[in-house]
C-alpha positions as CSV (number, residue, x, y, z in Angstrom):
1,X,4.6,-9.3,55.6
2,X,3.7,-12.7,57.2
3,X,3.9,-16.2,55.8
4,X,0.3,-15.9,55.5
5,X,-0.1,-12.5,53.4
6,X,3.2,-13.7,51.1
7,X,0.1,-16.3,50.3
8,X,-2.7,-14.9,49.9
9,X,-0.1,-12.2,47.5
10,X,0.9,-15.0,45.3
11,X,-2.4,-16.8,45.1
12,X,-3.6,-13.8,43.4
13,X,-1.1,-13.1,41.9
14,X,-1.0,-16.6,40.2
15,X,-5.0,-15.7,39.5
16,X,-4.5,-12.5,38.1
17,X,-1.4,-14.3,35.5
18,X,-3.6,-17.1,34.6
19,X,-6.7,-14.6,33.8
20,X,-4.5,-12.4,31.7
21,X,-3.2,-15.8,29.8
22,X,-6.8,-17.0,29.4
23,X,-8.1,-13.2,28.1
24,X,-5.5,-13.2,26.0
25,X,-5.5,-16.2,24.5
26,X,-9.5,-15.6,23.5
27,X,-8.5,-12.1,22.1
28,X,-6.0,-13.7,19.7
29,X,-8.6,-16.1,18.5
30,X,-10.9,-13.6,18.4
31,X,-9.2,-11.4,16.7
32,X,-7.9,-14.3,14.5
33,X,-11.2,-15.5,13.9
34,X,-12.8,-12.1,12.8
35,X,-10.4,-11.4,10.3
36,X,-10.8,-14.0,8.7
37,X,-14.1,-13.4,8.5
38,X,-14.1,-10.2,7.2
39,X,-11.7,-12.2,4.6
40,X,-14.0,-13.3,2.1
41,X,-15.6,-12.2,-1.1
42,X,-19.3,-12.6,0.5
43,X,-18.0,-10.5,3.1
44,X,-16.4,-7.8,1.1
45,X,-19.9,-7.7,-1.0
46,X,-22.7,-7.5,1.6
47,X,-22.7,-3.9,1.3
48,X,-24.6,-2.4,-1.4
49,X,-22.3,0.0,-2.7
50,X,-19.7,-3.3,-3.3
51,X,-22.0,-5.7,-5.6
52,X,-21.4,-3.0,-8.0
53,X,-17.4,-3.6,-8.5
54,X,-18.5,-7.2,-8.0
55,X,-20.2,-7.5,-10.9
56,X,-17.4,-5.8,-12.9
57,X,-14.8,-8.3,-11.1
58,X,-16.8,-11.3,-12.4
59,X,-16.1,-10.5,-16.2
60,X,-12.9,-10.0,-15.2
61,X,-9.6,-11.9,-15.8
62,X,-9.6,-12.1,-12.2
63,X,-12.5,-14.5,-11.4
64,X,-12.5,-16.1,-15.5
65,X,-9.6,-17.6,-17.0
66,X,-8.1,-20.1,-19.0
67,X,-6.3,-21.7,-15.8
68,X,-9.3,-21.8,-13.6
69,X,-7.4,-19.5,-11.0
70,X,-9.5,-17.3,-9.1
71,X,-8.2,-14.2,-7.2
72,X,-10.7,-12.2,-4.6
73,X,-11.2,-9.2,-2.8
74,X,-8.7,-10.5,-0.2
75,X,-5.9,-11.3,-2.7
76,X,-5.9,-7.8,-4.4
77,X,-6.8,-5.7,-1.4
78,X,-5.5,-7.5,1.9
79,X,-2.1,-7.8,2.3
80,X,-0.7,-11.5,4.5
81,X,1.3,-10.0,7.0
82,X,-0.2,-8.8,10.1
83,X,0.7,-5.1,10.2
84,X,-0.4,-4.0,6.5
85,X,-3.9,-6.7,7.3
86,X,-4.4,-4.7,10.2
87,X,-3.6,-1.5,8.0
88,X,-5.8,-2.9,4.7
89,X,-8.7,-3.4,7.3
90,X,-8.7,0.0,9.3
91,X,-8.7,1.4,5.4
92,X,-11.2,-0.9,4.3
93,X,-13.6,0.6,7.4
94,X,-14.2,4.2,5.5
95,X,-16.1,2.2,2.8
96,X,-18.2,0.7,5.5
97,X,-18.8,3.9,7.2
98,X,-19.6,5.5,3.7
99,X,-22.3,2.2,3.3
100,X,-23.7,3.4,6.8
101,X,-23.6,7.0,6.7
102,X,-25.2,7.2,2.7
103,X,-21.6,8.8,1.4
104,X,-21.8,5.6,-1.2
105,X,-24.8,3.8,-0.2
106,X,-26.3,3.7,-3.8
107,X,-24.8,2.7,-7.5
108,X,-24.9,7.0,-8.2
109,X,-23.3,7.7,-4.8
110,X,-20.5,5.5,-5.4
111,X,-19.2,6.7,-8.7
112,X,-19.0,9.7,-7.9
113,X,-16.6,8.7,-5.1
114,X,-15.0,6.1,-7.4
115,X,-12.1,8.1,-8.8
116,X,-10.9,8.9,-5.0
117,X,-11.3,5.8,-3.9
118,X,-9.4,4.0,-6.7
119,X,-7.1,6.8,-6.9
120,X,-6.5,5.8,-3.1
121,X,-6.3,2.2,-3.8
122,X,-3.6,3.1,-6.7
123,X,-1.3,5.0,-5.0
124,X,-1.1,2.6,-1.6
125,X,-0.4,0.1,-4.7
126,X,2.2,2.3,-5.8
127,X,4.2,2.7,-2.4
128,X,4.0,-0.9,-1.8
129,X,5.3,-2.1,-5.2
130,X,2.2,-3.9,-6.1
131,X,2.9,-6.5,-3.4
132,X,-0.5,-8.0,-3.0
133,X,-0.2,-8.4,-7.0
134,X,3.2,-10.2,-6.3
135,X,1.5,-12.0,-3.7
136,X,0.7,-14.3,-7.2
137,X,2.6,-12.5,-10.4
138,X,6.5,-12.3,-10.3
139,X,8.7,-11.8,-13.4
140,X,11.0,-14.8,-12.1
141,X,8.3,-17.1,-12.5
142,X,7.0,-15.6,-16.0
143,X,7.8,-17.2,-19.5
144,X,7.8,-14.9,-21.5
145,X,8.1,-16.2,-24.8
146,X,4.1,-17.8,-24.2
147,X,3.3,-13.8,-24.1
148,X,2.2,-11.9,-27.0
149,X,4.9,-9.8,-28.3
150,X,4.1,-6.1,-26.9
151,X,2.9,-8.1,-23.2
152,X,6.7,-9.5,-23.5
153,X,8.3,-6.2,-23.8
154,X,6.4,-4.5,-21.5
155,X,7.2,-6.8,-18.5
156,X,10.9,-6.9,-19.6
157,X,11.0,-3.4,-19.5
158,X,8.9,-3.1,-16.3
159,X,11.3,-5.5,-14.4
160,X,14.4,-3.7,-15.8
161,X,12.9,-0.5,-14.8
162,X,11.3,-1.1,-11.6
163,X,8.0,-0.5,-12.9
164,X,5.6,-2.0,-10.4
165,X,1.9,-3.8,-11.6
166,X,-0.5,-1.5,-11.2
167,X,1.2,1.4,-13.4
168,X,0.3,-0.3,-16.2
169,X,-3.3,-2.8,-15.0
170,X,-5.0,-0.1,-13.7
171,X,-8.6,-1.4,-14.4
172,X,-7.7,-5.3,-14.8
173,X,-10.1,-6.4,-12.0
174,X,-12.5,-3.5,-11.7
175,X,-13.8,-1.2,-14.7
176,X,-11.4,1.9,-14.7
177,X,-13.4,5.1,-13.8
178,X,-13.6,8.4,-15.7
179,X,-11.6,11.1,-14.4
180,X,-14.0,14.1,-13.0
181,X,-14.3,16.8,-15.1
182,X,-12.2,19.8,-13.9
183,X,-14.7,22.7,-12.1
């Protein structure tokens, strides 16, 4: 190759390296930027079928309390780190595509689903120890003795056991649905 080709080579070679910098630095803030978008209760609840458990999650301990704390869709149901967020979000798409598709697009069509879908949301809770829960609750940081008596037992026993959150607050945030009847 002459002096002249080794150029041209490296000049776009050197364009092609800066164009993959540049594309990939607007995908990560793309990418950045649309989750956290898709991060927010008004998000979360511009479907139809969602402003139903929305209502349910605004008499709930959840968005009222003594302390003025306020946990959202994000906190319960989208984990921090990047791999379960990724995860949490592929997941979350199925409720979208049952918006769009009419699978849960009214109040009727979405409880019947509900007992799947929380049942889905339970166990996923279940294998990951009730970590978005934790993200906020940990026994370490509890006092106990400003609990009411059985809530004091329970959580000592849960933490000696291994018992994780959502074994026992199934239905804190949303209304807990009925079981189908068995065909």
């Amino acid at each position: 190759m002459s002096d002249q080709s080794n150029r041209k080579f490296n000049v776009v070679y050197l364009i092609t390296f800066i164009g993959a910098v540049i594309a990939g630095v607007v995908f990560t803030l793309g990418s950045s930027s649309a989750l956290e978008a898709t991060n927010t209760v008004e998000f979360c609840t511009s479907c139809h079928s969602m402003q139903y458990v929305e209502e349910e999650w605004m008499e709930s301990v959840h968005y009222k309390n003594a302390s003025g704390v306020r946990a959202g869709c994000p906190d319960c149901h989208v984990p921090h780190s990047l791999g379960p967020k990724l995860y949490a979000k592929v997941m979350a798409a199925k409720d979208v595509w049952g918006e769009i598709i009419g699978t849960i697009d009214t109040e009727e069509k979405f409880e019947d689903h509900r007992w799947t879908m929380a049942n889905r949301v339970w166990s996923h809770m279940e294998k990951t120890d009730s970590r978005e829960c934790r993200s906020c609750h940990a026994f370490d940081s509890m006092d106990l003795t400003e609990q009411e008596r059985t809530s004091r037992k329970k959580h000592k026993r849960a933490e000696a056991q291994g018992i994780t959150c959502i074994e026992c607050h199934k239905g804190i945030a949303h209304e807990e649905p009925m079981e189908p009847d068995e065909a």
